[in-house]
mmCIF file as Biopython writes it, N, C-alpha, C and O atoms, coordinates in Angstrom:
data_model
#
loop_
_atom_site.group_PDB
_atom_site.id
_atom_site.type_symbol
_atom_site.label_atom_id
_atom_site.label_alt_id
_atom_site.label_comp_id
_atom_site.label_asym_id
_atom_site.label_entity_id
_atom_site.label_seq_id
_atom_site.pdbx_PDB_ins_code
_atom_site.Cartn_x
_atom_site.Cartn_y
_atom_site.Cartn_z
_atom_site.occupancy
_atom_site.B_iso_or_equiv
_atom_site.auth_seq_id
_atom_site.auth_asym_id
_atom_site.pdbx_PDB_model_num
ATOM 1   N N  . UNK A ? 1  ? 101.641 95.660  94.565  1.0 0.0 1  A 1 
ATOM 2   C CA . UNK A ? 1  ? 101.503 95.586  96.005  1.0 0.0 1  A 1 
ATOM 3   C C  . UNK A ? 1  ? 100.868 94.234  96.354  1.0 0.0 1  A 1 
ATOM 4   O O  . UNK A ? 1  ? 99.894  93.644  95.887  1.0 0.0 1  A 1 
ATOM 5   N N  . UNK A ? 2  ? 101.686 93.955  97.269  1.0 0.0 2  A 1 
ATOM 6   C CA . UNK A ? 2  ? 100.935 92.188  97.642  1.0 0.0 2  A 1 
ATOM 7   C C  . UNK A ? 2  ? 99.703  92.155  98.897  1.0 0.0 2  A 1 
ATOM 8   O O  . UNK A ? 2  ? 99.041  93.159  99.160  1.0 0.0 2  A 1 
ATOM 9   N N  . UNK A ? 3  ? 99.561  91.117  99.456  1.0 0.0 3  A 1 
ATOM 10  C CA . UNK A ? 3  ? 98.364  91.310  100.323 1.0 0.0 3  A 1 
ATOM 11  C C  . UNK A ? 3  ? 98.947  91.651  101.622 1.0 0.0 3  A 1 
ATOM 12  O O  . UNK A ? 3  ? 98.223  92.102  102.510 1.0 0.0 3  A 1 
ATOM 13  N N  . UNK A ? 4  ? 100.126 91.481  101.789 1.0 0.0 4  A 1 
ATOM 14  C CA . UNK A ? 4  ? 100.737 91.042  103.489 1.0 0.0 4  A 1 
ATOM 15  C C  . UNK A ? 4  ? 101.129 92.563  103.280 1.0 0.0 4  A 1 
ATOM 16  O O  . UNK A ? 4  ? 100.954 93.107  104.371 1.0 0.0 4  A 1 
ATOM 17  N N  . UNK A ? 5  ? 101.670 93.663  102.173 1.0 0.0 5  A 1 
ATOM 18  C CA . UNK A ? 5  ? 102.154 94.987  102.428 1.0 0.0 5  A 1 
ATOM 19  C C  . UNK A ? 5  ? 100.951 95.697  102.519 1.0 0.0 5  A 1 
ATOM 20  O O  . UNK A ? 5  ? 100.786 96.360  103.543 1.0 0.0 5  A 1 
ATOM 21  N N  . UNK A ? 6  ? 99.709  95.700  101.306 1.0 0.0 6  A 1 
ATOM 22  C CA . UNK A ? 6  ? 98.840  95.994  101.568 1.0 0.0 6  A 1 
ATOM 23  C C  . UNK A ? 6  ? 98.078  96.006  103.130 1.0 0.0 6  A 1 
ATOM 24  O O  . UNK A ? 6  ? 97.690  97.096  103.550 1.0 0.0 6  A 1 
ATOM 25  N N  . UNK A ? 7  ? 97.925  95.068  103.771 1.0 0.0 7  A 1 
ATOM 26  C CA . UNK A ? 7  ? 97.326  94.851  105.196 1.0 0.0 7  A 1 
ATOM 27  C C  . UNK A ? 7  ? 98.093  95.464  106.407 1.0 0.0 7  A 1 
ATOM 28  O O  . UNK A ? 7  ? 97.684  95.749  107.533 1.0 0.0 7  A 1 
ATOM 29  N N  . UNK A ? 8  ? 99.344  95.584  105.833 1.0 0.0 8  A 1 
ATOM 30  C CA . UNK A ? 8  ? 100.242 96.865  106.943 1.0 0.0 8  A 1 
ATOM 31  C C  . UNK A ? 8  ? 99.790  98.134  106.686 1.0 0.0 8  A 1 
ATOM 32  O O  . UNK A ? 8  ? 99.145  98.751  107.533 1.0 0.0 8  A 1 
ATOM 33  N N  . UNK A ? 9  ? 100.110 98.681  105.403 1.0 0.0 9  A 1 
ATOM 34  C CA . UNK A ? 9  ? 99.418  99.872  105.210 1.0 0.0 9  A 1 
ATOM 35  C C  . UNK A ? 9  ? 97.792  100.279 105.657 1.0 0.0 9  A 1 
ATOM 36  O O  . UNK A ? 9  ? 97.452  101.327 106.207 1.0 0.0 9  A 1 
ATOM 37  N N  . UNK A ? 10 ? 96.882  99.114  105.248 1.0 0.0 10 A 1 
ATOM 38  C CA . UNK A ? 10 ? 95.383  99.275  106.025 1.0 0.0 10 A 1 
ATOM 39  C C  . UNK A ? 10 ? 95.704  99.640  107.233 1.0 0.0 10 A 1 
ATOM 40  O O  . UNK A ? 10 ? 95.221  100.677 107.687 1.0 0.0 10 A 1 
ATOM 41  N N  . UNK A ? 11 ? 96.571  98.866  107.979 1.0 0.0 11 A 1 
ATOM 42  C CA . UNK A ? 11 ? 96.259  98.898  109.432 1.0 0.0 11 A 1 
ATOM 43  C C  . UNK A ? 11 ? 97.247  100.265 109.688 1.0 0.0 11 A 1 
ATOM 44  O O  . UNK A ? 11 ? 97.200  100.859 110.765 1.0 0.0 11 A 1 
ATOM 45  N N  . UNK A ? 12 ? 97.833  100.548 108.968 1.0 0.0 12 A 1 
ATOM 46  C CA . UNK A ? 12 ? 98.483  101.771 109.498 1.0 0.0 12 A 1 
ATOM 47  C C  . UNK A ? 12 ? 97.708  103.167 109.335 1.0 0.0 12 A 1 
ATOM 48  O O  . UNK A ? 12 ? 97.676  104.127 110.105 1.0 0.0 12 A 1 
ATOM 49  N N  . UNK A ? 13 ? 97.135  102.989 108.171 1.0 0.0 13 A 1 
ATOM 50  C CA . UNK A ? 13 ? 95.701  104.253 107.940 1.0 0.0 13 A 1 
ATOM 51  C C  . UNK A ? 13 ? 95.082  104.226 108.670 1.0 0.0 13 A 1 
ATOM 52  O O  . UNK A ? 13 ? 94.704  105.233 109.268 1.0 0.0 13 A 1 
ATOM 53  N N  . UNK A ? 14 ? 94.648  102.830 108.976 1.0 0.0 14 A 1 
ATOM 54  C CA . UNK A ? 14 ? 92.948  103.170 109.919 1.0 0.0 14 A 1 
ATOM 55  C C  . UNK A ? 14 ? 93.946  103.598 111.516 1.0 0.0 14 A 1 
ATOM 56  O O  . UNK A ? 14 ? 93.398  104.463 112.200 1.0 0.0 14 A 1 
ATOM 57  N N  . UNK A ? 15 ? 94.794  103.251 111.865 1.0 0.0 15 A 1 
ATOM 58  C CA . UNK A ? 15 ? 95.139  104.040 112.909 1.0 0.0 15 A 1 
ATOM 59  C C  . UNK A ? 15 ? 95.452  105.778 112.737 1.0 0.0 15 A 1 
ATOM 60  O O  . UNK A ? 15 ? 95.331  106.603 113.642 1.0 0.0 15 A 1 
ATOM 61  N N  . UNK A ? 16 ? 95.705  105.942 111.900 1.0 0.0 16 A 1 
ATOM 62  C CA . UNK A ? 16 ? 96.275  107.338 111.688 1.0 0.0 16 A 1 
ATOM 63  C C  . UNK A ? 16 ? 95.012  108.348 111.871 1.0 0.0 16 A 1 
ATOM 64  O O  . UNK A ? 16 ? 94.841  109.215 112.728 1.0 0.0 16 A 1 
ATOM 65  N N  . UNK A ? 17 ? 94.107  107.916 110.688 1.0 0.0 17 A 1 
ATOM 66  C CA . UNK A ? 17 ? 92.959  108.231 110.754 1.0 0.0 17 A 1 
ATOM 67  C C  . UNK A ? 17 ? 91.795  107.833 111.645 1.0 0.0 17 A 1 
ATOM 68  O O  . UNK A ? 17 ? 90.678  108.351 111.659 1.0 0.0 17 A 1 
ATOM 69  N N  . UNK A ? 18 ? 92.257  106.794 112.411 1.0 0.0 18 A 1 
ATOM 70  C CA . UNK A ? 18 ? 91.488  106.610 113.185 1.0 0.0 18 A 1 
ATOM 71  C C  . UNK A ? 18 ? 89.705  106.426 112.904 1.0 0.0 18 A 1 
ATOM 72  O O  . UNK A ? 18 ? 88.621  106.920 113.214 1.0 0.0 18 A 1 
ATOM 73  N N  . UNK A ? 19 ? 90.347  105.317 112.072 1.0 0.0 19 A 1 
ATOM 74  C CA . UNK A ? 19 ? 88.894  105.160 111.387 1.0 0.0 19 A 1 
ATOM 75  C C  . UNK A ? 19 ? 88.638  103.328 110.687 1.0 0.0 19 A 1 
ATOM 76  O O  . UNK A ? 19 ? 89.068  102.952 109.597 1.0 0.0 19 A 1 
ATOM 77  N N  . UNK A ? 20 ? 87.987  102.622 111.500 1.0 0.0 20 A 1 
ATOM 78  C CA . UNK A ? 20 ? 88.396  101.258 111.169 1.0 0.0 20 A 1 
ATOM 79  C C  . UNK A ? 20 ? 87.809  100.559 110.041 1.0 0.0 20 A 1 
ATOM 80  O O  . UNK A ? 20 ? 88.065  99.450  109.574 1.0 0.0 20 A 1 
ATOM 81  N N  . UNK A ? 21 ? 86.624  101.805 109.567 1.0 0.0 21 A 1 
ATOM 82  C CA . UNK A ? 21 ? 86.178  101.354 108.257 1.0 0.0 21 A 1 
ATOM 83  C C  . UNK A ? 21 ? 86.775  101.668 106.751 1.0 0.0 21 A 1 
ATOM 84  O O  . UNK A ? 21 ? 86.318  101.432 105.633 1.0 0.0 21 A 1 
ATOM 85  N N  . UNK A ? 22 ? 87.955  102.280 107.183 1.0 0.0 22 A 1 
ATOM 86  C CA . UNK A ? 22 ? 88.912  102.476 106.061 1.0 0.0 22 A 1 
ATOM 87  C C  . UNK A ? 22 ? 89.366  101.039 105.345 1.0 0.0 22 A 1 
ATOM 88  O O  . UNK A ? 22 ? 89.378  100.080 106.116 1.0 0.0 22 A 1 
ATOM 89  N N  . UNK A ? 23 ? 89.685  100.817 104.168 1.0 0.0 23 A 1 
ATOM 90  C CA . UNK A ? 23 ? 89.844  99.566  104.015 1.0 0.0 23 A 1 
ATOM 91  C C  . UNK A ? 23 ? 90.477  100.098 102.388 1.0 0.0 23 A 1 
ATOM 92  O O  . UNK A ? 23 ? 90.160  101.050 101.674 1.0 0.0 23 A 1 
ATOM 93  N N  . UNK A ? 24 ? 91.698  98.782  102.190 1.0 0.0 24 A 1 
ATOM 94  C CA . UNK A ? 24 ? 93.009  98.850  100.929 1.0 0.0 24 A 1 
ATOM 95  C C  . UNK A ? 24 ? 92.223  97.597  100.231 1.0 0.0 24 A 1 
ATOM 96  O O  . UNK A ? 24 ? 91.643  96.772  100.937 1.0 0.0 24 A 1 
ATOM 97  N N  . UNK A ? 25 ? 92.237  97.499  98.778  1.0 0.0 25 A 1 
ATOM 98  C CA . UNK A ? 25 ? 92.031  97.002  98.035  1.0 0.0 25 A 1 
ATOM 99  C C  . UNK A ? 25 ? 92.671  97.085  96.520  1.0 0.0 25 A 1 
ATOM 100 O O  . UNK A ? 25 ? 92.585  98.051  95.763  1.0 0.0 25 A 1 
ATOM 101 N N  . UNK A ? 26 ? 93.318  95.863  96.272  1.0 0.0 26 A 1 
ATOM 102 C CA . UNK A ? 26 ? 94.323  95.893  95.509  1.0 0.0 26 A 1 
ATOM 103 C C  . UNK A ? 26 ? 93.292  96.239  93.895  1.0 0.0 26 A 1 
ATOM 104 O O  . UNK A ? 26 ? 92.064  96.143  93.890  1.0 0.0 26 A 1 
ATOM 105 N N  . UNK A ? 27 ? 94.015  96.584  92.809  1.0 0.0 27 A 1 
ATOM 106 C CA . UNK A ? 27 ? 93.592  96.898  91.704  1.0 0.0 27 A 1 
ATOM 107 C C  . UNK A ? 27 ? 93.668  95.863  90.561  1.0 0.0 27 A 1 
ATOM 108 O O  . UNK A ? 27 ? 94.777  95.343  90.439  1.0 0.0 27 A 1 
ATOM 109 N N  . UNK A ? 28 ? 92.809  95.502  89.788  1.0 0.0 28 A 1 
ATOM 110 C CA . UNK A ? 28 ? 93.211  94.390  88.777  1.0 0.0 28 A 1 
ATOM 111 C C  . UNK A ? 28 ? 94.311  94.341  88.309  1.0 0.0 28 A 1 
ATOM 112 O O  . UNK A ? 28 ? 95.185  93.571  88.707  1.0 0.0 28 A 1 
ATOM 113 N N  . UNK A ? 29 ? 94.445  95.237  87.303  1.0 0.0 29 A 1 
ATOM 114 C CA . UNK A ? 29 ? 95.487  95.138  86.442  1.0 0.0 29 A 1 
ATOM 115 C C  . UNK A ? 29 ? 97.059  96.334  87.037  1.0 0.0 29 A 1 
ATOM 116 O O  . UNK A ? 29 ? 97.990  96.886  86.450  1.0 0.0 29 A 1 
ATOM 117 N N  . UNK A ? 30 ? 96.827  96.290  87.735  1.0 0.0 30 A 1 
ATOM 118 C CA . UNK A ? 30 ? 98.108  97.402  88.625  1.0 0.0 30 A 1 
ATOM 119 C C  . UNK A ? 30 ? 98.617  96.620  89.948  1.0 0.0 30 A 1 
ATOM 120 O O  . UNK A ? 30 ? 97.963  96.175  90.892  1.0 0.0 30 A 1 
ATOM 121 N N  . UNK A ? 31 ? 100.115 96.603  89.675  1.0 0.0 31 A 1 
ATOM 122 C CA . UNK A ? 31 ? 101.123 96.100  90.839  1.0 0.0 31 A 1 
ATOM 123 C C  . UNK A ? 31 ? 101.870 97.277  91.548  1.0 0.0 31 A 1 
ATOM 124 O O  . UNK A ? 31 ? 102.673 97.199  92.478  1.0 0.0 31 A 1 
ATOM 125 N N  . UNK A ? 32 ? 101.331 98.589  90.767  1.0 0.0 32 A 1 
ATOM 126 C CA . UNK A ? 32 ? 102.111 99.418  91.726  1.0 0.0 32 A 1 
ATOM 127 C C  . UNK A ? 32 ? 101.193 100.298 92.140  1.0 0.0 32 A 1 
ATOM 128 O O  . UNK A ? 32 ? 101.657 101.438 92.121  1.0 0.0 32 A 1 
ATOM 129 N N  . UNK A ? 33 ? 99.876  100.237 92.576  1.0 0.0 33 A 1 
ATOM 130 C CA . UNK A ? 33 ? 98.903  101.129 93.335  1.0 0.0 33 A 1 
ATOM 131 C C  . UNK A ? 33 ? 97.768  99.877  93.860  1.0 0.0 33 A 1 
ATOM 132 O O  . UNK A ? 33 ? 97.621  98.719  93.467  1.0 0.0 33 A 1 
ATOM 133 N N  . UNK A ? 34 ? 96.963  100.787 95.062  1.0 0.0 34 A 1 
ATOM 134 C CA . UNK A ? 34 ? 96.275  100.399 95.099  1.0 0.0 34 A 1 
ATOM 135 C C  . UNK A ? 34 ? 94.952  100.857 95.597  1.0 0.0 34 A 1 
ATOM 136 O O  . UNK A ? 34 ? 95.347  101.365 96.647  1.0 0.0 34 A 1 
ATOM 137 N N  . UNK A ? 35 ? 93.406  101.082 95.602  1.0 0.0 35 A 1 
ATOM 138 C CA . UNK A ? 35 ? 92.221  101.271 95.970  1.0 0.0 35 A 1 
ATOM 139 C C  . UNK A ? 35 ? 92.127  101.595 97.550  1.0 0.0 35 A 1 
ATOM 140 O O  . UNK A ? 35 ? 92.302  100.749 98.427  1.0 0.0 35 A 1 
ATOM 141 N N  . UNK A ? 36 ? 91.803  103.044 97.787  1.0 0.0 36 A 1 
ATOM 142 C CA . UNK A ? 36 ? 91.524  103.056 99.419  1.0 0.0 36 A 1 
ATOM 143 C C  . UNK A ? 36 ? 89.983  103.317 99.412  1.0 0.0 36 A 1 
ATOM 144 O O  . UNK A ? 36 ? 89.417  103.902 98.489  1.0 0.0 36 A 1 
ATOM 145 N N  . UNK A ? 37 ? 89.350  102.826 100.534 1.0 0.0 37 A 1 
ATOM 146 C CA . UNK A ? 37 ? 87.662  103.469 100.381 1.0 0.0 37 A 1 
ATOM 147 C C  . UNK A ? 37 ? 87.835  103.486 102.195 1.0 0.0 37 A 1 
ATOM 148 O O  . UNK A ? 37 ? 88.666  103.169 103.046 1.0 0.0 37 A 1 
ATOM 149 N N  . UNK A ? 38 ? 86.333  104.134 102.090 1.0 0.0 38 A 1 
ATOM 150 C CA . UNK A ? 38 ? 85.592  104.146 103.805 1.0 0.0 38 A 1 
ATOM 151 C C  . UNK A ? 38 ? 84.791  103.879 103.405 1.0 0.0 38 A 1 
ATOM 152 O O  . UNK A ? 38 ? 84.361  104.154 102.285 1.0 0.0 38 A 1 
ATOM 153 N N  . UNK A ? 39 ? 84.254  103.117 104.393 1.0 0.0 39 A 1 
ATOM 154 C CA . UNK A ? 39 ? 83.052  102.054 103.408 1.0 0.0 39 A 1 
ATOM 155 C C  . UNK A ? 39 ? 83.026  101.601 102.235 1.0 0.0 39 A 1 
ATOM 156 O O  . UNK A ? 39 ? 83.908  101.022 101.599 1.0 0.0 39 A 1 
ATOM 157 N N  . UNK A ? 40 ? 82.173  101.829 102.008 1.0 0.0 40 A 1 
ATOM 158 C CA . UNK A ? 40 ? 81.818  101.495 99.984  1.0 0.0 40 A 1 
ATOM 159 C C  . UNK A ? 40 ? 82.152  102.898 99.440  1.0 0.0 40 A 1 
ATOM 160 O O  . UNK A ? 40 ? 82.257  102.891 98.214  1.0 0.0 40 A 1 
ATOM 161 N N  . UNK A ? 41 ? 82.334  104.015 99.976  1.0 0.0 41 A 1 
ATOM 162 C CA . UNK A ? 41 ? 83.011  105.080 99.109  1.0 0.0 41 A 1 
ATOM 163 C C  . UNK A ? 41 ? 84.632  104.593 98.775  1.0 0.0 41 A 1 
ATOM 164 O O  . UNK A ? 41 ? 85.498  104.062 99.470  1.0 0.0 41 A 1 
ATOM 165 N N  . UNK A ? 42 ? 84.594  104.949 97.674  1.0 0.0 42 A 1 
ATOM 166 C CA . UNK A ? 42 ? 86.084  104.920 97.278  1.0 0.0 42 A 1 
ATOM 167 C C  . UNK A ? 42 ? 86.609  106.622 97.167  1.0 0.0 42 A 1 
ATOM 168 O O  . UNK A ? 42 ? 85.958  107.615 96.844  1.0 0.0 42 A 1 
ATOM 169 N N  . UNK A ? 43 ? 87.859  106.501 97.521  1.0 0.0 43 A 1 
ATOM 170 C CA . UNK A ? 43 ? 88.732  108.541 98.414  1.0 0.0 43 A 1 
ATOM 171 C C  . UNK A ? 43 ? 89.732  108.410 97.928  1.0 0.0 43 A 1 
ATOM 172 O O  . UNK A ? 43 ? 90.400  109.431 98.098  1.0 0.0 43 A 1 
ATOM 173 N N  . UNK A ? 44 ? 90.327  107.553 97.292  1.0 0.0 44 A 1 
ATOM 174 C CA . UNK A ? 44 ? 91.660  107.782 96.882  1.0 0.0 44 A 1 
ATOM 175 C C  . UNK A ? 44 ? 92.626  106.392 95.866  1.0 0.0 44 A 1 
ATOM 176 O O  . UNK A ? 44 ? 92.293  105.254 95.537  1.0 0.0 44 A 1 
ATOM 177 N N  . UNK A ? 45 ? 93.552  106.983 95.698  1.0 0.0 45 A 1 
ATOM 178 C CA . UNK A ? 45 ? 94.724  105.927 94.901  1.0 0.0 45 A 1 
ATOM 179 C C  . UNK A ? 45 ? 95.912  105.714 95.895  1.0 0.0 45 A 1 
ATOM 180 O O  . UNK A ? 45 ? 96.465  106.740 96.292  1.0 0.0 45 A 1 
ATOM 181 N N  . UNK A ? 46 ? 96.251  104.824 96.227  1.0 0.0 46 A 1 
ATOM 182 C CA . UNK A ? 46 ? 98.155  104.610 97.052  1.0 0.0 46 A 1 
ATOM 183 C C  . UNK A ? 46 ? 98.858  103.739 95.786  1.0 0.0 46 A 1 
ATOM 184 O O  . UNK A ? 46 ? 98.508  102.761 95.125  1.0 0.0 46 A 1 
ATOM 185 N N  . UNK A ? 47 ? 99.895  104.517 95.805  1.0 0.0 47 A 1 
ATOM 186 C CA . UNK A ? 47 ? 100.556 104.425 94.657  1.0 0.0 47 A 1 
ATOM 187 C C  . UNK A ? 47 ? 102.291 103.839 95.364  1.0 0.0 47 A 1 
ATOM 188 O O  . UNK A ? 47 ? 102.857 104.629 96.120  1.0 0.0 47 A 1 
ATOM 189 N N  . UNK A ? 48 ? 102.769 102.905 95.145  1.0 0.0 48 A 1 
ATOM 190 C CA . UNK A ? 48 ? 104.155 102.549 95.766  1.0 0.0 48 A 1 
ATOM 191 C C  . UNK A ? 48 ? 104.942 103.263 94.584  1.0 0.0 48 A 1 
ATOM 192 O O  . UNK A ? 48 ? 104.650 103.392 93.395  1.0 0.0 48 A 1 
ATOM 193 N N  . UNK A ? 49 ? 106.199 103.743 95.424  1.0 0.0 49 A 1 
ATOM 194 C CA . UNK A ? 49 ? 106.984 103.979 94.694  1.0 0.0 49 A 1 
ATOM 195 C C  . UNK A ? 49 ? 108.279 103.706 95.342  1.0 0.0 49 A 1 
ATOM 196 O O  . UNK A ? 49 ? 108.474 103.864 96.547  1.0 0.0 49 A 1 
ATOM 197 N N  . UNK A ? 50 ? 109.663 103.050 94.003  1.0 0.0 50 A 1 
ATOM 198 C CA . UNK A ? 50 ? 111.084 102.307 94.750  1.0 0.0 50 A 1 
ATOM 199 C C  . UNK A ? 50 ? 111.487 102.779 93.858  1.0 0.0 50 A 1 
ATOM 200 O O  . UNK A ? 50 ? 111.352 102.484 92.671  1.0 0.0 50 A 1 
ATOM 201 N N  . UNK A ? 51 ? 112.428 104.147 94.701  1.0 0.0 51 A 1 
ATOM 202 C CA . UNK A ? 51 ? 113.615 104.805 93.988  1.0 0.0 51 A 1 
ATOM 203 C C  . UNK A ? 51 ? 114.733 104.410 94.801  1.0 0.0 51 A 1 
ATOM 204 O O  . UNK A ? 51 ? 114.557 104.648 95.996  1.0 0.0 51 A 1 
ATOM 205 N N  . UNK A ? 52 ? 116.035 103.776 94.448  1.0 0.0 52 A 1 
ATOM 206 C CA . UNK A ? 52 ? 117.478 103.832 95.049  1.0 0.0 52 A 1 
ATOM 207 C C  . UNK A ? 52 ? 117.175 103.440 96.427  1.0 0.0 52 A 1 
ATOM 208 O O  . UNK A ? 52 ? 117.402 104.056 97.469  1.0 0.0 52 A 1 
ATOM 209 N N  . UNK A ? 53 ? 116.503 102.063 96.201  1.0 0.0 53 A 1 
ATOM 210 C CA . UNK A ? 53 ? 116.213 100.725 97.164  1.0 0.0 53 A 1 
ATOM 211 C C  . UNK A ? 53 ? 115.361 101.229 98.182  1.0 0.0 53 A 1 
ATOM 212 O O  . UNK A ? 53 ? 115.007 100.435 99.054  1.0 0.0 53 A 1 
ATOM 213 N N  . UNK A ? 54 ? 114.881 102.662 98.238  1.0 0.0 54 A 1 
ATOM 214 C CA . UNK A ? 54 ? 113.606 102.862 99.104  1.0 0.0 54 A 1 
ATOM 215 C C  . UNK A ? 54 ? 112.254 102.899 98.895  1.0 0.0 54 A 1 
ATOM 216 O O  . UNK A ? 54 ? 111.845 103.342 97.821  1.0 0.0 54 A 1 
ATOM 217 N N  . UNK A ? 55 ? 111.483 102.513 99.731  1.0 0.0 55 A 1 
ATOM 218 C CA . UNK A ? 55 ? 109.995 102.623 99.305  1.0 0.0 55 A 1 
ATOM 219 C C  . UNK A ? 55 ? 109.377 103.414 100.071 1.0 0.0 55 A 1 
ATOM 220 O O  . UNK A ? 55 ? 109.637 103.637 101.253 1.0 0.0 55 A 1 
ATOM 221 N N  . UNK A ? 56 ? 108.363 103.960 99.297  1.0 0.0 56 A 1 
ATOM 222 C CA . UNK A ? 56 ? 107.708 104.967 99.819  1.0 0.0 56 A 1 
ATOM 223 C C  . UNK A ? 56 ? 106.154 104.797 99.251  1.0 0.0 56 A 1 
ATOM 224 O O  . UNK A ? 56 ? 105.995 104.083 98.260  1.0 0.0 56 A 1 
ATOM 225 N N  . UNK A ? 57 ? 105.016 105.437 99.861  1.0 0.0 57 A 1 
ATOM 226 C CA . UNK A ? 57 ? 104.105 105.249 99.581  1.0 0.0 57 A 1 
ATOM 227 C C  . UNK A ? 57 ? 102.683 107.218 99.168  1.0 0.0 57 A 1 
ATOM 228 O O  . UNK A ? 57 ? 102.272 108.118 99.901  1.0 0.0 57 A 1 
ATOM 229 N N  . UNK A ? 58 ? 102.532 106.922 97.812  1.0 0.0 58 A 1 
ATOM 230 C CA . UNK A ? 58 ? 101.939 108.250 97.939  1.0 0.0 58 A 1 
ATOM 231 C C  . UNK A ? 58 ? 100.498 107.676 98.059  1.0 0.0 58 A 1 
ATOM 232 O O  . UNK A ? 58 ? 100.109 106.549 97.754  1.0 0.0 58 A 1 
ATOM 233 N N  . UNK A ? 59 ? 99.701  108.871 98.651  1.0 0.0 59 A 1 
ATOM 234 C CA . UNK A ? 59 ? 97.748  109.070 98.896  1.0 0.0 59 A 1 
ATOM 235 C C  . UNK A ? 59 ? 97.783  109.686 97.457  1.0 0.0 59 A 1 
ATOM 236 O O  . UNK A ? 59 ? 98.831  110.076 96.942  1.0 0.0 59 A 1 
ATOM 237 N N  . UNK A ? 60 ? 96.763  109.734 96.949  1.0 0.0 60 A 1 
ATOM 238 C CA . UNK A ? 60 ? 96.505  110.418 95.881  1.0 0.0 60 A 1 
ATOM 239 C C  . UNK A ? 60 ? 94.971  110.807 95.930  1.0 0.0 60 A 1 
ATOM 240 O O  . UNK A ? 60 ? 94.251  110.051 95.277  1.0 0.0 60 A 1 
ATOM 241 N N  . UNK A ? 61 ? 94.381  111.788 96.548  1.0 0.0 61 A 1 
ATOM 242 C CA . UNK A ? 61 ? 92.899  111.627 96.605  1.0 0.0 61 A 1 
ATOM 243 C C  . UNK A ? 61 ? 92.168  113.028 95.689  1.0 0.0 61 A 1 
ATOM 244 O O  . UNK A ? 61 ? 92.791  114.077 95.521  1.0 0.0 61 A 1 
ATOM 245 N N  . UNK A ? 62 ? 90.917  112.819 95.224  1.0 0.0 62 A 1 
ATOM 246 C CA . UNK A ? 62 ? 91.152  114.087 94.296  1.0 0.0 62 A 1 
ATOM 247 C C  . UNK A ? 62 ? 89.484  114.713 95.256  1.0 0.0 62 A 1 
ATOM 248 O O  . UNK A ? 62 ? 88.652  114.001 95.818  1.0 0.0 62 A 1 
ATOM 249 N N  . UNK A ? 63 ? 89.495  115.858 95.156  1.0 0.0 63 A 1 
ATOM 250 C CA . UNK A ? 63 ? 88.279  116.228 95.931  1.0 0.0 63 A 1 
ATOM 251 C C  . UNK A ? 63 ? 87.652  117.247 94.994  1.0 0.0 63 A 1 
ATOM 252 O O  . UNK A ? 63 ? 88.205  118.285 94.633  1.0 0.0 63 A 1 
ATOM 253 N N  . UNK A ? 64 ? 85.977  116.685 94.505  1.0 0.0 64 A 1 
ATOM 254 C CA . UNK A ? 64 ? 85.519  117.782 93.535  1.0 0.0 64 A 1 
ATOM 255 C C  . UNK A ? 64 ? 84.726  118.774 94.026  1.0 0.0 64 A 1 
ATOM 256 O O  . UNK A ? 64 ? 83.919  118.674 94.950  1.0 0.0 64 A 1 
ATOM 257 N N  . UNK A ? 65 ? 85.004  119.804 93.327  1.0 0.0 65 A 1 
ATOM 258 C CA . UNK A ? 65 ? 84.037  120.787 93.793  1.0 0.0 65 A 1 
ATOM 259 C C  . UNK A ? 65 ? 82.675  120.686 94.118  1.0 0.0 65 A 1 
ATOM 260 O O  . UNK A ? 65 ? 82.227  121.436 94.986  1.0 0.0 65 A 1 
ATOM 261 N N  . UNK A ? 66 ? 81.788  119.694 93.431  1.0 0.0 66 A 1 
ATOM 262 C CA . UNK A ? 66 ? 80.509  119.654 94.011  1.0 0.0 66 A 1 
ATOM 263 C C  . UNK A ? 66 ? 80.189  118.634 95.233  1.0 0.0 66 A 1 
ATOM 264 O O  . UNK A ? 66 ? 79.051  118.348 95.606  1.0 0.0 66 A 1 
ATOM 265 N N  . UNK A ? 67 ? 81.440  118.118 95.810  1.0 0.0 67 A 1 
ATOM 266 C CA . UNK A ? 67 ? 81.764  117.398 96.863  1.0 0.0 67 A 1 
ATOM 267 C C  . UNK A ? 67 ? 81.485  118.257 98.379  1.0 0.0 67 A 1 
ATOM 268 O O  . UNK A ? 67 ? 81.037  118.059 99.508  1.0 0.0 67 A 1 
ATOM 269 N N  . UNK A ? 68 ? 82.028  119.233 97.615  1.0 0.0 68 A 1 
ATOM 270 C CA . UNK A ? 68 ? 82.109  120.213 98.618  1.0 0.0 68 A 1 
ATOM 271 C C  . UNK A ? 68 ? 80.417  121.104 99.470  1.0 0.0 68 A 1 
ATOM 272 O O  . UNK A ? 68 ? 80.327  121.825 100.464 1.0 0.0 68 A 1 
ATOM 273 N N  . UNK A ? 69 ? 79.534  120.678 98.659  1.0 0.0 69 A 1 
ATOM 274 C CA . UNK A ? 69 ? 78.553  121.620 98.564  1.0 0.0 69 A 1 
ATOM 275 C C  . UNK A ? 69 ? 77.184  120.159 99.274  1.0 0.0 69 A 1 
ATOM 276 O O  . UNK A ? 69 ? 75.953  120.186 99.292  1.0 0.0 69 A 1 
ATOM 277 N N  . UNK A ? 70 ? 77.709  119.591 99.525  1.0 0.0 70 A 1 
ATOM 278 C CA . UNK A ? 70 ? 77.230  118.616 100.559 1.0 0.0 70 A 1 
ATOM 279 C C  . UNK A ? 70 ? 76.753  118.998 101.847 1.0 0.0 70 A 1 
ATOM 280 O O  . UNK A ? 70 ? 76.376  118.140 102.645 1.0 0.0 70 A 1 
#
């Protein structure tokens, strides 16, 4: 993922979610995902995926049980 697709997708989360401290950050060694946080928490993986010339984009966020008890 480059910086100019990356910065569409930011700006398309933080609208969705409606949340402007959401923020995409690309991964060292990975061209096909990348780092979502709110704030300095990090919530998830976006993972590109190009099957039969389309792209698509998955969330991948994992939520632990003692997350919950917050």
């Amino acid at each position: 993922m480059d910086k100019q697709e990356i910065a569409k997708l930011q700006g398309y989360l933080r609208k969705k979610f409606n949340n402007p401290t959401l923020r995409i950050e690309a991964r060292p060694r990975k061209k096909d995902s990348a780092e979502v946080f709110i704030g300095d928490e990090f919530i998830a993986v976006l993972f590109r995926d190009e099957e039969d010339g389309e792209i698509s984009w998955n969330l991948q966020m994992a939520i632990l049980e003692m997350d919950l008890e917050d």
